[in-house]
C-alpha atoms as an extended CHARMM CRD file, in Angstrom:
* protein
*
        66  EXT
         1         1  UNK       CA             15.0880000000       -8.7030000000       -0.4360000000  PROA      1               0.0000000000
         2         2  UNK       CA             14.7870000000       -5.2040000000       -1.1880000000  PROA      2               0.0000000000
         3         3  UNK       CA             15.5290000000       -2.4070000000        1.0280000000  PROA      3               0.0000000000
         4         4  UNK       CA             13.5920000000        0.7360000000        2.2010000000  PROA      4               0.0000000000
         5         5  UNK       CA             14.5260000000        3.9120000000        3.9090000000  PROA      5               0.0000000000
         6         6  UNK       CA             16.4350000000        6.7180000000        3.7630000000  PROA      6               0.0000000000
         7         7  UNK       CA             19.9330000000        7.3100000000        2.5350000000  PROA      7               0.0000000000
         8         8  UNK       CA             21.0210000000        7.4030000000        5.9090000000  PROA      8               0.0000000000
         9         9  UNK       CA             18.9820000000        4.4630000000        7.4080000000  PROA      9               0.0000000000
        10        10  UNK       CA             18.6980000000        1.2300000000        5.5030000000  PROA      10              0.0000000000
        11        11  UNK       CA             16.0280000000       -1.2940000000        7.0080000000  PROA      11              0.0000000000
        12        12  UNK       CA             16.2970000000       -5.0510000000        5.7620000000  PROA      12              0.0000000000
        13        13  UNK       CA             12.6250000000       -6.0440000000        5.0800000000  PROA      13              0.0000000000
        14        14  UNK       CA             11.2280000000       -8.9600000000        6.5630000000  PROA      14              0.0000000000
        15        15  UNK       CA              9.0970000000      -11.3480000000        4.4730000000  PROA      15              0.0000000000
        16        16  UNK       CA              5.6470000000      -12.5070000000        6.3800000000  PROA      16              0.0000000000
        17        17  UNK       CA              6.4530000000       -9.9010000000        8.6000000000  PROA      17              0.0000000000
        18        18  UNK       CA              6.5930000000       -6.4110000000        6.2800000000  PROA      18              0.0000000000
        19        19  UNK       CA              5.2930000000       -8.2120000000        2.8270000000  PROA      19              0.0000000000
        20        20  UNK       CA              4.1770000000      -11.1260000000        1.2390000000  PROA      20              0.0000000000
        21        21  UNK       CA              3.8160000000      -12.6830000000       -1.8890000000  PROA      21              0.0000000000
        22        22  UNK       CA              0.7940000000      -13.0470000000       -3.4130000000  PROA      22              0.0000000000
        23        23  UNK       CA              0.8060000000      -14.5400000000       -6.9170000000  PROA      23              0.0000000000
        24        24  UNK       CA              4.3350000000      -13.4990000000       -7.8590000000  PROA      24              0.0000000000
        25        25  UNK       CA              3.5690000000       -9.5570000000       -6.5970000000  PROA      25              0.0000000000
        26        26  UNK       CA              4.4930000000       -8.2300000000       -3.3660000000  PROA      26              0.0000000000
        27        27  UNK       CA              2.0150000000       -6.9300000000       -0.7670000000  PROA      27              0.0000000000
        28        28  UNK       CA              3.4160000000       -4.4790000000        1.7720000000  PROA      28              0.0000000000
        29        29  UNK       CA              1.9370000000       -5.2730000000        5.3920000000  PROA      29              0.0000000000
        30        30  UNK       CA              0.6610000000       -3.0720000000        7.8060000000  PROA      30              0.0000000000
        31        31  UNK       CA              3.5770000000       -3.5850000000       10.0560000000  PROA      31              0.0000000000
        32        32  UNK       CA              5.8060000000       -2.2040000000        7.3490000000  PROA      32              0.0000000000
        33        33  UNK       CA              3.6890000000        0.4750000000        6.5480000000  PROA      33              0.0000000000
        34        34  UNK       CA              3.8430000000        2.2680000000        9.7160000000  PROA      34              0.0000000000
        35        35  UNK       CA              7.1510000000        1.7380000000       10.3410000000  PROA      35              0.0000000000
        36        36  UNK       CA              7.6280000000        3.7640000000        7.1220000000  PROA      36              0.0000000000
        37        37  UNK       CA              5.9700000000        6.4130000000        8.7730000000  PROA      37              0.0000000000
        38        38  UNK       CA              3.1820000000        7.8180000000        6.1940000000  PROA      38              0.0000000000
        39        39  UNK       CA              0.0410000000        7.2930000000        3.9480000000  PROA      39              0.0000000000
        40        40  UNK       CA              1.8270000000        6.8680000000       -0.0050000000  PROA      40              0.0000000000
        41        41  UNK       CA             -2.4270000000        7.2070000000       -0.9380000000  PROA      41              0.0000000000
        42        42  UNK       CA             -1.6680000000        4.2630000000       -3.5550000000  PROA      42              0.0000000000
        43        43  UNK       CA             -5.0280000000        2.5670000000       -2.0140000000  PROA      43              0.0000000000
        44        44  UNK       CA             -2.7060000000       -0.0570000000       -0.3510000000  PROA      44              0.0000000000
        45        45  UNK       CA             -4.5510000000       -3.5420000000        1.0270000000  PROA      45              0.0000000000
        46        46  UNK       CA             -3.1800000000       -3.2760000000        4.6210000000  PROA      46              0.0000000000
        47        47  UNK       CA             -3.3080000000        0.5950000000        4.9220000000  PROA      47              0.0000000000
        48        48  UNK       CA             -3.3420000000        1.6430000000        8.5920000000  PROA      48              0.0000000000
        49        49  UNK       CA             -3.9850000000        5.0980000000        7.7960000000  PROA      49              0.0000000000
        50        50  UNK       CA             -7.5500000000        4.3870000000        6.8530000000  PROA      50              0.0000000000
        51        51  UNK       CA             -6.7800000000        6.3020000000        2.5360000000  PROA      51              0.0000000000
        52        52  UNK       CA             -9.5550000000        5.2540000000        0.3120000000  PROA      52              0.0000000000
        53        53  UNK       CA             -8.7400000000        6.0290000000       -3.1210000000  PROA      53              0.0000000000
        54        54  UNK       CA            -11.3420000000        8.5360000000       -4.6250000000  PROA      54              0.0000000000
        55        55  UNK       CA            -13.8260000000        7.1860000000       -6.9050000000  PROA      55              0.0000000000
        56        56  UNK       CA            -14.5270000000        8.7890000000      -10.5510000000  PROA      56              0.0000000000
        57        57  UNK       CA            -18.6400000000        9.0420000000       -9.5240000000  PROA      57              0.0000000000
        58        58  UNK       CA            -19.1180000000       11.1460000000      -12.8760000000  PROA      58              0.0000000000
        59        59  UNK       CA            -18.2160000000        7.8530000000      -14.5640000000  PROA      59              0.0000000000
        60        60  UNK       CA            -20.5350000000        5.5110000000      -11.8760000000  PROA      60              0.0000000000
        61        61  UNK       CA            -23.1050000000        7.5770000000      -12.5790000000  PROA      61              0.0000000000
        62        62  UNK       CA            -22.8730000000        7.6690000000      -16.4660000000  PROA      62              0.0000000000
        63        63  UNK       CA            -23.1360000000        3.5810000000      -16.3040000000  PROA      63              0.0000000000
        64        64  UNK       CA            -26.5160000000        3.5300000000      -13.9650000000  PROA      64              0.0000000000
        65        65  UNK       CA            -28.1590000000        5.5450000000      -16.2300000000  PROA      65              0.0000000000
        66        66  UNK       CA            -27.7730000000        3.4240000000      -19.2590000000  PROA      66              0.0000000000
């Protein structure tokens, strides 16, 4: 298990409860993410925070016009 928080708190995580595995990599709940206390705007799957990563639309746009 790894642990998360500051230097002066250390917080055990919790497997099923603030991750999970999911073919071999690690998925961070939402549980654990608001006990962390902020977005990290990675695009995270259980984001409580509601972040969408931006999308490059120059790029979408460039394809549908091929």
């Amino acid at each position: 298990m790894r642990d998360v928080g500051s230097k002066e708190e250390v917080v055990q995580l919790v497997e099923n409860e603030d991750y999970y595995l999911d073919k071999g990599l690690m998925v961070l709940t939402a549980r654990y993410h608001v006990r962390r206390g902020y977005c990290c705007e990675q695009g995270c799957r259980h984001c409580p925070y509601g972040y969408l990563p931006k999308r490059n639309t120059d790029a979408e746009s460039d394809e549908t016009t091929r």
